[in-house]
C-alpha positions as CSV (number, residue, x, y, z in Angstrom):
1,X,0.0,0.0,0.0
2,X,1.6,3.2,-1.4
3,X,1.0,5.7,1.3
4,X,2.8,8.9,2.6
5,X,1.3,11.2,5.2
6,X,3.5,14.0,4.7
7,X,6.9,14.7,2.4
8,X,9.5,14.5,4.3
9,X,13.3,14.5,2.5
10,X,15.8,11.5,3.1
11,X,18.5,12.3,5.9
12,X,22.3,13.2,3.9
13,X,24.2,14.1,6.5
14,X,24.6,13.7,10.5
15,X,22.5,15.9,12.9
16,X,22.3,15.6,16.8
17,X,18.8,15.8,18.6
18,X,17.5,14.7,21.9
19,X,15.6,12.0,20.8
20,X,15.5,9.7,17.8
21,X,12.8,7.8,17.0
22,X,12.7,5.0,14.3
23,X,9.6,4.6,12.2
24,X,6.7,6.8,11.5
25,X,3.5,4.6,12.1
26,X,1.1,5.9,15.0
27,X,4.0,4.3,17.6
28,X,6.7,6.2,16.8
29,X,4.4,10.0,15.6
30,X,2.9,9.6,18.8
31,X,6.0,8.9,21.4
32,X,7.5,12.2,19.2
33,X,4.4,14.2,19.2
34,X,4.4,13.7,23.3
35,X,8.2,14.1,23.4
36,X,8.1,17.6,21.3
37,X,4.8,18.2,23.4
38,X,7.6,17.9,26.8
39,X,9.9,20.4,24.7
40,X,12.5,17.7,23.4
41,X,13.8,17.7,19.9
42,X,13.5,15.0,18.0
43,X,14.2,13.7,14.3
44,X,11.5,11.0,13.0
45,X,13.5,8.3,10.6
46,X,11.3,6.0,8.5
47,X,12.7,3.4,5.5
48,X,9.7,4.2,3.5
49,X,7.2,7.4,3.5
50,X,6.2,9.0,6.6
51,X,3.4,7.1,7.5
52,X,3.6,4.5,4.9
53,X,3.8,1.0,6.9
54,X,1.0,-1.3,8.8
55,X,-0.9,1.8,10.3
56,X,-2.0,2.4,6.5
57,X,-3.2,-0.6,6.5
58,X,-5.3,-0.7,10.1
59,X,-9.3,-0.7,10.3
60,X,-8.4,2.0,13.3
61,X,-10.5,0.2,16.3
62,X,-9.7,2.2,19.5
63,X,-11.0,-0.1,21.8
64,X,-10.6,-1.1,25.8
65,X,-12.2,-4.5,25.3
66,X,-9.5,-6.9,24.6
67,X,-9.5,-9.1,22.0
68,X,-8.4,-12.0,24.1
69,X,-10.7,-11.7,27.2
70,X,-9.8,-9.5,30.2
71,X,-10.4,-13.3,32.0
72,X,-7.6,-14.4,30.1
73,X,-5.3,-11.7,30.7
74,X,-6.5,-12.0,34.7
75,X,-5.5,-15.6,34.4
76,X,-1.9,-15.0,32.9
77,X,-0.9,-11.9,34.4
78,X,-2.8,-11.3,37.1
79,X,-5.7,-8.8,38.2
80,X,-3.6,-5.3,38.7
81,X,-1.7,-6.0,35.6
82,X,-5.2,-6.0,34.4
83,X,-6.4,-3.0,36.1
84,X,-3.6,-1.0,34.8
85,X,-3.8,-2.3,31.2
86,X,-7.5,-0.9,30.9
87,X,-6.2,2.4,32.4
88,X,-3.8,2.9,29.9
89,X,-6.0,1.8,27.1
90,X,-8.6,4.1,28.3
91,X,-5.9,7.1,28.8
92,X,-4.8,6.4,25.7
93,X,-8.3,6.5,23.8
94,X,-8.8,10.4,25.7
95,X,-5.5,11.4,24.8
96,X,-6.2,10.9,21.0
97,X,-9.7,12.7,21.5
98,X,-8.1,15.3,23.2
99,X,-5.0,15.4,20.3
100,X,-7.4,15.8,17.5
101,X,-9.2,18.9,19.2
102,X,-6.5,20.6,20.1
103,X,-4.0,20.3,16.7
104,X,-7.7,20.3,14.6
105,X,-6.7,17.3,12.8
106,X,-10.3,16.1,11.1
107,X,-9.6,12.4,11.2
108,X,-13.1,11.6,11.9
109,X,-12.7,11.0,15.4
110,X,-15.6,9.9,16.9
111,X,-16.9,8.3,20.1
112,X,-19.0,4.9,19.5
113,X,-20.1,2.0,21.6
114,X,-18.4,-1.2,21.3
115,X,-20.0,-4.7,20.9
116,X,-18.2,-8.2,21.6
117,X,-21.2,-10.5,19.8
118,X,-21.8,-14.1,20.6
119,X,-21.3,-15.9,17.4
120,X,-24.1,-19.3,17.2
121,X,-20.7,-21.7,17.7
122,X,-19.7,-20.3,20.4
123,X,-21.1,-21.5,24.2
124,X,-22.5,-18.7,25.9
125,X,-20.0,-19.1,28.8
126,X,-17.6,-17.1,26.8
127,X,-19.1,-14.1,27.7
128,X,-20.4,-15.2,30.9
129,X,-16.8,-15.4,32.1
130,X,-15.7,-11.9,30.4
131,X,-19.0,-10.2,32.4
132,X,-18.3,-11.6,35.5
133,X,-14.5,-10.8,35.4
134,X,-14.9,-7.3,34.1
135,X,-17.3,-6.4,36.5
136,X,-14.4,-8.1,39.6
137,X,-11.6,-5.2,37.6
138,X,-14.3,-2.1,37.2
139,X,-14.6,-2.3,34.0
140,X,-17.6,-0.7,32.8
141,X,-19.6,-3.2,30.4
142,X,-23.5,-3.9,29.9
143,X,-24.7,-7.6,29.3
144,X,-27.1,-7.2,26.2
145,X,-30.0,-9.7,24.5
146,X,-31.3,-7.5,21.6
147,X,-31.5,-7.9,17.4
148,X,-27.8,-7.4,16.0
149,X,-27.4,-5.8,12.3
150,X,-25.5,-9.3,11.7
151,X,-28.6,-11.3,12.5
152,X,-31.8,-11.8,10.4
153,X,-33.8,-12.9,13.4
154,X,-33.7,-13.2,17.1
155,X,-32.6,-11.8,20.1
156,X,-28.3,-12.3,20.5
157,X,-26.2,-11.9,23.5
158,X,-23.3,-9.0,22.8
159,X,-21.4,-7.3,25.6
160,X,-21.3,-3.4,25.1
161,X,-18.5,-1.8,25.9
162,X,-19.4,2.0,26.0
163,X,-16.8,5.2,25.1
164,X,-14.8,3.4,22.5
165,X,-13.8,5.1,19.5
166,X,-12.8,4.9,15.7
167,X,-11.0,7.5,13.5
168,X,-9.3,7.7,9.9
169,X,-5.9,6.4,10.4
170,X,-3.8,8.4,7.8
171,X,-5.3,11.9,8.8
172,X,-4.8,11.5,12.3
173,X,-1.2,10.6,11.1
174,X,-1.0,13.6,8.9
175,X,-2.2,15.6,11.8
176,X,0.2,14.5,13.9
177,X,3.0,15.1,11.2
178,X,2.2,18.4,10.9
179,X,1.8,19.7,14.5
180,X,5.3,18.0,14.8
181,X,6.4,19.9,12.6
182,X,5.2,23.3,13.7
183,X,6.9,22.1,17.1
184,X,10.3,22.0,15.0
185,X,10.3,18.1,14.7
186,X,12.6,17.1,11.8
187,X,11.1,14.3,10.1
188,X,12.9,11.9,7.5
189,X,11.8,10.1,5.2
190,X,13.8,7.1,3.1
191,X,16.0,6.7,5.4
192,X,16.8,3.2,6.4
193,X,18.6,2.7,9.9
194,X,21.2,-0.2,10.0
195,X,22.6,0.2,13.6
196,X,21.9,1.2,16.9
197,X,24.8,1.6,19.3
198,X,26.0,3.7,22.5
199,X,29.0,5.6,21.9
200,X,30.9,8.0,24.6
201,X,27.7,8.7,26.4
202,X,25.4,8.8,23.5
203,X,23.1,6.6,21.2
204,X,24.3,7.0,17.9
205,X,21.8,5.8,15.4
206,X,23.7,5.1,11.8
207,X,21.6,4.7,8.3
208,X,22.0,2.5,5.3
209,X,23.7,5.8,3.6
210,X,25.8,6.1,5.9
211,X,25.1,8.7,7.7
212,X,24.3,9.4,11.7
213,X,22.0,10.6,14.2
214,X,23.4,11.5,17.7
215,X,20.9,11.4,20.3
216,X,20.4,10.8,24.7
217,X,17.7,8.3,23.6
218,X,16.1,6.4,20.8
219,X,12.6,4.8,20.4
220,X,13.1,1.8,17.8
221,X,8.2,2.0,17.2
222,X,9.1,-0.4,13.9
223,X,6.0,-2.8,13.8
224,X,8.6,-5.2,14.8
225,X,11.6,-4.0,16.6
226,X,14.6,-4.1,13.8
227,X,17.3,-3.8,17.0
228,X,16.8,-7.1,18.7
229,X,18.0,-10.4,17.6
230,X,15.9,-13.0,19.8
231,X,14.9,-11.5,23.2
232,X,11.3,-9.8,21.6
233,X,10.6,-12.0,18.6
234,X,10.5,-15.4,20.7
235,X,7.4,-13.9,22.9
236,X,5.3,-12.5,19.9
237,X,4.2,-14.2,16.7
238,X,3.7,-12.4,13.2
239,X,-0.2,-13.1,12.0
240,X,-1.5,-11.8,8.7
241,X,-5.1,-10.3,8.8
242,X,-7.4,-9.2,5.9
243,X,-9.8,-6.7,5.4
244,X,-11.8,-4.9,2.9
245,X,-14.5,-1.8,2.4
246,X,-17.8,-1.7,1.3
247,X,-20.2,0.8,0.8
248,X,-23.5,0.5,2.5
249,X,-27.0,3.0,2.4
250,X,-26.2,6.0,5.4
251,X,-27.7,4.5,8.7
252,X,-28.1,1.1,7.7
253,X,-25.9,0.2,10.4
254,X,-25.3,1.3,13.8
255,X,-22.3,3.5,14.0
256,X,-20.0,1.4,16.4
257,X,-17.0,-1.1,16.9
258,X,-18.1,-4.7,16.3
259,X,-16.4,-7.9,17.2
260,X,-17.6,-11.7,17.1
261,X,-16.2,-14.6,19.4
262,X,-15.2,-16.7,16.6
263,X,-11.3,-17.5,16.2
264,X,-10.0,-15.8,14.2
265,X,-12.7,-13.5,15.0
266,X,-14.4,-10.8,12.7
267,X,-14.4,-6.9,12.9
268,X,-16.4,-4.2,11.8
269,X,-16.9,-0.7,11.8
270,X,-18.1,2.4,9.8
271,X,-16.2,5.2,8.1
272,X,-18.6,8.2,7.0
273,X,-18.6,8.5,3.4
274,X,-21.4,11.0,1.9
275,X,-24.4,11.9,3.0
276,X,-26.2,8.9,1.4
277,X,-23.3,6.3,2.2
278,X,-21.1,4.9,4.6
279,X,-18.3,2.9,4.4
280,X,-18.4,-0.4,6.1
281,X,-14.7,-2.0,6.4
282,X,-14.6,-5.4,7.8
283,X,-11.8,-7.4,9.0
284,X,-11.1,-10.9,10.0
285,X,-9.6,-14.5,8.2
286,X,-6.3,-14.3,10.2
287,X,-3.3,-17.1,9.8
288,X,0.5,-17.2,10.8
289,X,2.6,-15.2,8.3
290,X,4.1,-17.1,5.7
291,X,1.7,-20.1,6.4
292,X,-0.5,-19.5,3.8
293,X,-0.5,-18.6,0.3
294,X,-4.0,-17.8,-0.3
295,X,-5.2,-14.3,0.3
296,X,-7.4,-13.6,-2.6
297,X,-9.2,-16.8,-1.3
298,X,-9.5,-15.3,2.2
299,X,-10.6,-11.6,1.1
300,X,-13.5,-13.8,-0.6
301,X,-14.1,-15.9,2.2
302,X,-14.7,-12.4,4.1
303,X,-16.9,-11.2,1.4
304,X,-19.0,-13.8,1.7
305,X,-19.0,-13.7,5.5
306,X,-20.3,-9.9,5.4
307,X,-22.8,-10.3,2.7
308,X,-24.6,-13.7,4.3
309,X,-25.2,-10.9,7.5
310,X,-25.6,-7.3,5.9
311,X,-27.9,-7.8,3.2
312,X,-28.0,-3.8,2.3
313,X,-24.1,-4.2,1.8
314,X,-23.5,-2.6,-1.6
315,X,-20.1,-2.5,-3.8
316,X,-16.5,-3.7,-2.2
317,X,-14.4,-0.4,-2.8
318,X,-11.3,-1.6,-1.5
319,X,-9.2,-5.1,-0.5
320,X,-6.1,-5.5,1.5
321,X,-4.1,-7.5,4.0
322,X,-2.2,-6.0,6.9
323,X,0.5,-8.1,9.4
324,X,-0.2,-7.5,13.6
325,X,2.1,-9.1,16.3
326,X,0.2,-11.4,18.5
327,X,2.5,-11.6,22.0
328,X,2.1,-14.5,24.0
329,X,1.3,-12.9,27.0
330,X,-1.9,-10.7,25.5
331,X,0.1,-7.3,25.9
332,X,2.3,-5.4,24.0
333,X,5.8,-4.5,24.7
334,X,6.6,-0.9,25.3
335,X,9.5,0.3,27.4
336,X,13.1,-0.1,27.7
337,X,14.6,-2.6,25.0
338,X,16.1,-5.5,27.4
339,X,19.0,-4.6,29.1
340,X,19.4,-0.6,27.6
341,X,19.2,2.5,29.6
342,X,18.1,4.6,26.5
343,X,17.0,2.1,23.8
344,X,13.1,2.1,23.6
345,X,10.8,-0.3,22.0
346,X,7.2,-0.1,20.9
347,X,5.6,-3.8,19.8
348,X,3.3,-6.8,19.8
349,X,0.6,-4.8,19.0
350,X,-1.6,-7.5,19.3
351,X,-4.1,-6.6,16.4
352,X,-4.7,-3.1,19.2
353,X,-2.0,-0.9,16.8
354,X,-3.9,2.4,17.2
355,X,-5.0,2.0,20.5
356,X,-1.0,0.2,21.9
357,X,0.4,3.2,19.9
358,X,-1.2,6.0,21.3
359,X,-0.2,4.5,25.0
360,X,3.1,4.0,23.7
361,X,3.5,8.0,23.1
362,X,2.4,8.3,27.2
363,X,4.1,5.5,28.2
364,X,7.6,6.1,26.3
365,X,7.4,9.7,26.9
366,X,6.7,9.3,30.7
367,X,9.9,6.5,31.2
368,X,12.0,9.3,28.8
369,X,10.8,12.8,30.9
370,X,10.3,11.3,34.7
371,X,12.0,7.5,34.4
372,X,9.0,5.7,35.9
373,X,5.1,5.2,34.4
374,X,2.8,3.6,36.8
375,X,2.0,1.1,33.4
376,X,5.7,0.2,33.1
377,X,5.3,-3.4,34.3
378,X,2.1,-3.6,32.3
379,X,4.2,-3.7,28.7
380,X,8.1,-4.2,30.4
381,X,9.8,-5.7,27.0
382,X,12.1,-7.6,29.4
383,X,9.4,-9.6,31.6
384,X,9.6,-13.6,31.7
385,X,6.8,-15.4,30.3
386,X,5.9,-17.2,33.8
387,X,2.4,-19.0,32.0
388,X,1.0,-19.6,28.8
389,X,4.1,-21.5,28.0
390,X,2.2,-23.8,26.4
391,X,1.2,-20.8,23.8
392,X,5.2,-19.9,24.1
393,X,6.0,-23.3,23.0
394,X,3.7,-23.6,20.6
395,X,4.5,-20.1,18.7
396,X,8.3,-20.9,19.0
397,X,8.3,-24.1,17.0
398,X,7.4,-22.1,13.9
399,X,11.0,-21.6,13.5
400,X,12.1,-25.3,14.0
401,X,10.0,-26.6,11.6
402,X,10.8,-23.9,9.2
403,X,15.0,-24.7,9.2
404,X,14.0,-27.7,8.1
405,X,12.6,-26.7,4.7
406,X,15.9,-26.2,3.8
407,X,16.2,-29.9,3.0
408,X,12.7,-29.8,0.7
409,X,12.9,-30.2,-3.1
410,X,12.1,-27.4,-5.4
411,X,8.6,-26.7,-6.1
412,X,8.7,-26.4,-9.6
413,X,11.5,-27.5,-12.1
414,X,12.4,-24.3,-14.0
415,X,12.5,-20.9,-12.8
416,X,11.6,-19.7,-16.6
417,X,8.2,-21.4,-16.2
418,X,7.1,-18.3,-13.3
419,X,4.4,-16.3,-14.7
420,X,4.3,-12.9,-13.7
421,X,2.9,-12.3,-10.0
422,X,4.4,-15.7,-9.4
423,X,7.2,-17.1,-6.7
424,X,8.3,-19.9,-5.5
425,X,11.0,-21.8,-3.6
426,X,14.1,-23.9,-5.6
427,X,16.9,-25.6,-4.6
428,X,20.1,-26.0,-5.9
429,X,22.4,-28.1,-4.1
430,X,22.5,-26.6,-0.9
431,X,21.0,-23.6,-1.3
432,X,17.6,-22.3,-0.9
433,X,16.3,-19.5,-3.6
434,X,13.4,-17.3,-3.4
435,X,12.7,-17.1,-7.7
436,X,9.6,-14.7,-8.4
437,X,8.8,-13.0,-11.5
438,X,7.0,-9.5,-10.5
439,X,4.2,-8.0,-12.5
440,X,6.3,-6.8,-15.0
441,X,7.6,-9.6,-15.9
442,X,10.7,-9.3,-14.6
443,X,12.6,-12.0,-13.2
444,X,14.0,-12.1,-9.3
445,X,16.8,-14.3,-7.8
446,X,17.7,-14.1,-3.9
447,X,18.6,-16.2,-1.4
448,X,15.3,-17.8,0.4
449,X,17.3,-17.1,4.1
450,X,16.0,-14.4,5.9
451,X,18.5,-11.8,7.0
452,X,17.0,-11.7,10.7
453,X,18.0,-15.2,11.5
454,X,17.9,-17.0,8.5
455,X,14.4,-18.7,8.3
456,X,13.3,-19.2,4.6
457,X,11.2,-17.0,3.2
458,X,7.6,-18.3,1.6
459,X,5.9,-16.0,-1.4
460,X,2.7,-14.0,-0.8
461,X,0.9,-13.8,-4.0
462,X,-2.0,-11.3,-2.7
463,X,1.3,-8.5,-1.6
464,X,3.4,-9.2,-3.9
465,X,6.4,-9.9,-1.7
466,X,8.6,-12.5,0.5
467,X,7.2,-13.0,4.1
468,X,9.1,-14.9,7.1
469,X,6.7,-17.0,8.9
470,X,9.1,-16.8,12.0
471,X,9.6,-13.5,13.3
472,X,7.6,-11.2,10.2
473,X,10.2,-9.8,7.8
474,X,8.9,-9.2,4.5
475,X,10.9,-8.2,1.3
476,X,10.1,-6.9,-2.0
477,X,10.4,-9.1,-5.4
478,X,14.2,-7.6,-5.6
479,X,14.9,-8.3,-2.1
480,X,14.9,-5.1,-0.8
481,X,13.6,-5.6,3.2
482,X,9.7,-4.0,3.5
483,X,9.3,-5.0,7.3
484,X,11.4,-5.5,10.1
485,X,12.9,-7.0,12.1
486,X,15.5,-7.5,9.7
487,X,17.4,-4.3,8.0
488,X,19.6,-6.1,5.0
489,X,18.1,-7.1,1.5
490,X,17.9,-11.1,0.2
491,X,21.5,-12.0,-1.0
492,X,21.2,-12.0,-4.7
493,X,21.1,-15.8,-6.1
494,X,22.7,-17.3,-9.6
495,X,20.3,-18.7,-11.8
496,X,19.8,-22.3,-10.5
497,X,20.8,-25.6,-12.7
498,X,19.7,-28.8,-12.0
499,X,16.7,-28.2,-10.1
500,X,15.1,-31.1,-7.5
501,X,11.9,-30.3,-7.8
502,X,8.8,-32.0,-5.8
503,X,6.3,-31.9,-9.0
């Protein structure tokens, strides 16, 4: 998705600031909008355009309910670790209402009801255990039996979660990109960062051009933090999720946040359009990264799932796919990178990237101006997953399986047989290649081994690029790295001889 919320030049030369932060999502224009709010300078870096990576590609639910049950969190983290994550969610849904108002940024901010719906498969004690455990934390939630626009007949059992909110994603980011720069942010665009490292008292942050950025403290808000080897990626999975828009007649549907019980589970909301339509955009049909090839497939799948429950649902204006970090633990990591003094990491968004990113701009800024937030322990990148190993465990295998592909045949016998839009994986002798031909016809050969840690790449057909099903990396069809965590292109390849292939 070809986005850019503001121009913004590349970085040529070295500057010094007090704080660098490293990608331009709503992570990292928050955490700068509250640092520049505190009177810090800061310099914004992004690889692509300001504003161009996953938040583009959110459906912008800013929501206290939590996807995975507050009973679930209560059972692996504990009731105050609750408490506190629903106060910062909450904070973080005011701050953005009160952000819009005061910078007049007309994203489209609005306050709505959200509704957690009971889907047919699903027992009823689903919710029974969310009420009663949200109602043991203070919560505010209403038990509801009433029609639903997603059910023809019948009374259905929702929760309602009341002062949740939605807003356009890219004009809030635009907003915030422009009251950063009227507060003399410097923000740069095209500028990929290859290292992070402390020298003689200060974080030096140096780019692919070679060029620096001397700072007290950086904030690495990439999606997925491109500083850390192992210590993040081995608590949080990448998923892909897909989505897509549709226009519907203006108060067919109730204005509000929708979610169902199902797993993966479906979203909805409404974006205002005109004054005779809305804009319904619904989400849902997740899978691991890398683990599936079949996107268009899913976008229809979703299609189908919206049209058998909105009968007024009118054209599909739009279709896309977007890739959250699911941690293990149910809550994102935000705070000190492990074992750094002034490295900062936003992540593990958890499919809650608007809503984690906004309390990443209190959070960070709070640890950066005062050293202490009373959320710290909430999000603390370095704790110890003490339960849910079994989810741990079962995310973690992922890469062991995937090592072993490099011992799999090729999956088709000549790399001159790709059509356009096309990749796949070859071997030739020891070596794994990534062959795809892009759009234009145009033939690519890398090496299939991520530059992270060196898990093989798999083709998605439906974005056009390379994903890693361990840790989330995606690259272009020539190799050039898209997503973190890893920095470095795929290693050019020579044309393959000889191919094993499987077919």
């Amino acid at each position: 998705m070809d986005v850019s919320v503001a121009d913004a030049p590349a970085l040529s030369g070295t500057v010094g600031t007090d704080v660098v932060v490293v990608g331009s999502g709503i992570a990292g224009l928050s955490v700068a909008y509250e640092l520049a709010s505190h009177g810090r300078s800061v310099v914004v870096l992004d690889r692509g355009g300001i504003g161009s990576g996953m938040t583009a590609r959110t459906t912008a639910h800013l929501a206290t309910a939590l996807d995975d049950g507050y009973d679930e969190l209560v059972r692996v983290r504990g009731p105050e670790r609750a408490r506190h994550y629903y106060q910062s969610v909450a904070a973080a849904i005011d701050r953005a209402e009160v952000i819009q108002l005061a910078e007049h940024i007309d994203c489209d901010f609005q306050r709505v009801d959200g509704y957690w719906v009971l889907s047919p498969e699903t027992p009823a004690s689903e919710l029974d255990e969310e009420l009663v455990c949200c109602r043991k934390l203070g919560i505010p939630v209403e038990n509801r039996i009433e029609p639903t626009p997603f059910h023809a007949e019948g009374q259905v059992r929702s929760l309602r979660f009341a002062r949740q909110a939605r807003l356009h994603p890219t004009k809030y980011l635009a907003g915030l990109a422009s009251a950063l720069e009227r507060r003399g942010a410097r923000l740069y665009a095209d500028t990929c960062v290859e290292s992070i490292r402390q020298q003689h008292g200060d974080m030096v942050v140096t780019t692919a051009s070679g060029h620096e950025v001397h700072a007290a403290d950086v904030v690495v808000a990439t999606n997925s933090p491109v500083n850390v080897q192992v210590a993040i990626h081995t608590k949080q999975a990448p998923y892909r999720t897909y989505a897509l828009a549709a226009k519907i007649a203006a108060g067919a549907l109730e204005d509000a946040l929708y979610w169902d019980t199902l797993d993966p589970y479906h979203y909805v909301r409404l974006q205002p359009f005109s004054a005779d339509e809305d804009i319904v955009i619904i989400g849902g049909e997740d899978h691991k990264s890398g683990e599936a090839n079949d996107g268009v497939q899913r976008l229809d799948a979703l299609e189908r799932w919206a049209r058998d429950r909105l009968t007024g649902l009118r054209e599909v204006t739009h279709r896309w796919s977007g890739q959250v970090l699911e941690p293990v633990d149910f809550t994102g990591f935000i705070g000190r990178s492990p074992g750094e003094e002034h490295l900062f990491i936003v992540s593990g968004d958890s499919g809650q990237g608007i809503t984690n990113g906004l309390v990443a701009g209190l959070l960070v800024t709070d640890l950066i101006t005062t050293g202490a937030s009373p959320w710290e322990e909430v999000y603390a990148p370095s704790r110890k997953i003490q339960k849910n190993i079994g989810e741990f465990i079962s995310e973690n295998i992922t890469p062991l399986k995937n090592f072993a592909e490099y011992l799999a045949a090729s999956e088709m016998a000549s790399v001159e047989r790709l059509r356009p839009g096309e990749g796949r994986l070859v071997r030739s002798g020891l070596k794994k290649i990534a062959a795809c031909r892009d759009r234009n016809g145009r033939l690519h050969l890398h090496s299939a081994s991520c530059t992270h840690l060196g898990c093989v790449v798999h083709w998605n057909a439906l974005e056009q690029c390379w994903d890693c099903p361990c840790h989330g990396s995606q690259f272009a069809p020539d190799g050039t790295a898209l997503n973190g965590p890893a920095v470095s292109p795929l290693a050019s390849a020579e044309k393959p001889v000889n191919l094993e292939a499987a077919e």
